[in-house]
C-alpha positions in Angstrom: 104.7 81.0 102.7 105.1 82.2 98.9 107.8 80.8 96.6 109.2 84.6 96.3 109.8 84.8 100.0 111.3 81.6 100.1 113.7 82.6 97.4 114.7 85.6 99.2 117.7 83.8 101.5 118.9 82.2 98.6 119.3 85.4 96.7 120.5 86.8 99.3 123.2 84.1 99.9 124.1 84.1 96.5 125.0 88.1 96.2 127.1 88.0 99.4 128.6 84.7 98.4 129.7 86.3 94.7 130.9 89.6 96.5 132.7 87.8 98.2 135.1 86.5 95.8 134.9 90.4 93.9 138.7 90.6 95.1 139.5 87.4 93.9 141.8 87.0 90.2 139.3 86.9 87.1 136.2 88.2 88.4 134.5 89.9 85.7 135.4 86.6 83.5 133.6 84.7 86.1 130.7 86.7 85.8 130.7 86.9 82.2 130.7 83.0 82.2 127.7 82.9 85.4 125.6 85.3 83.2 125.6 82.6 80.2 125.4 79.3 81.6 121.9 81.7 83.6 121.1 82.0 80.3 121.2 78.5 79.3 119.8 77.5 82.7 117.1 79.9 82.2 116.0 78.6 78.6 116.1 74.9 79.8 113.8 75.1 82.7 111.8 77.8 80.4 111.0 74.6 78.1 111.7 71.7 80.7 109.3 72.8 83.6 106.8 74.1 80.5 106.7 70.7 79.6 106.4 68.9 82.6 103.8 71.3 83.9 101.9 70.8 80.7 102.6 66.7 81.2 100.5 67.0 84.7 103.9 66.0 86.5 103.1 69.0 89.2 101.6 72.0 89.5 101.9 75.5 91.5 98.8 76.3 94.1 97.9 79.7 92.7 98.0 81.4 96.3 102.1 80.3 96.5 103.0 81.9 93.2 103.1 85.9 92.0 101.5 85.0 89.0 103.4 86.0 86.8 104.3 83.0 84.3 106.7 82.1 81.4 104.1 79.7 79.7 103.4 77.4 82.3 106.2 78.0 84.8 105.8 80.5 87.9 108.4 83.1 87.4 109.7 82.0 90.7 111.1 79.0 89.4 113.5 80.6 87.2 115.5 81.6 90.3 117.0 78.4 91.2 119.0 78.1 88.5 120.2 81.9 87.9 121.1 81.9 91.9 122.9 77.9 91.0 125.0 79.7 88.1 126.2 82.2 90.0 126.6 80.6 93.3 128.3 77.6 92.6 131.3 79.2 90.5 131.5 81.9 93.9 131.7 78.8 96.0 134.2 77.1 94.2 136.4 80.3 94.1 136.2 81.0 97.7 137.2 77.2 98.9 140.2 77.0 96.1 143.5 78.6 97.6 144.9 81.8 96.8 147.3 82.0 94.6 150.7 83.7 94.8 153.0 85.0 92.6 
């Protein structure tokens, strides 16, 4: 199994989780705020898991990755954290109550 069809439930998890919570107060804030802590998330393990890579920590067998690389890092792995940053805030929306006016 490749680390892009593994990703594939999470992703897909993650968009019905954050549609979920499209009716819920301050959505477009909330995805204003998932896009940048992505961003940040995606610029960490950009230099993070370059590094470690580069330290011999682990590596990626060539036949479970695209190919496709930032520096060191499988595209792949950049996932994770954009589906975390997204998913996490849609979570905690969905389990805190509704309010009402």
């Amino acid at each position: 199994m490749t680390y892009a069809l593994l990703i594939i439930p999470f992703a897909v998890a993650t968009l019905a989780v954050t549609l979920a919570t499209l009716g819920r107060p301050r959505f477009g804030r909330r995805m204003a705020a998932s896009a940048v802590a992505a961003l940040v998330l995606v610029v960490l393990t950009a230099v993070f898991d370059n590094l470690m890579i580069a330290a011999g920590l682990f590596t990626y067998p060539d036949e479970h990755i695209s190919g496709l690389r930032i520096g060191l890092a499988p595209l792949e792995d950049f996932s994770y954290p954009v589906c975390a940053a997204f998913l996490v805030p849609a979570v905690f929306t969905l389990l805190s109550p509704r309010r009402t006016a």
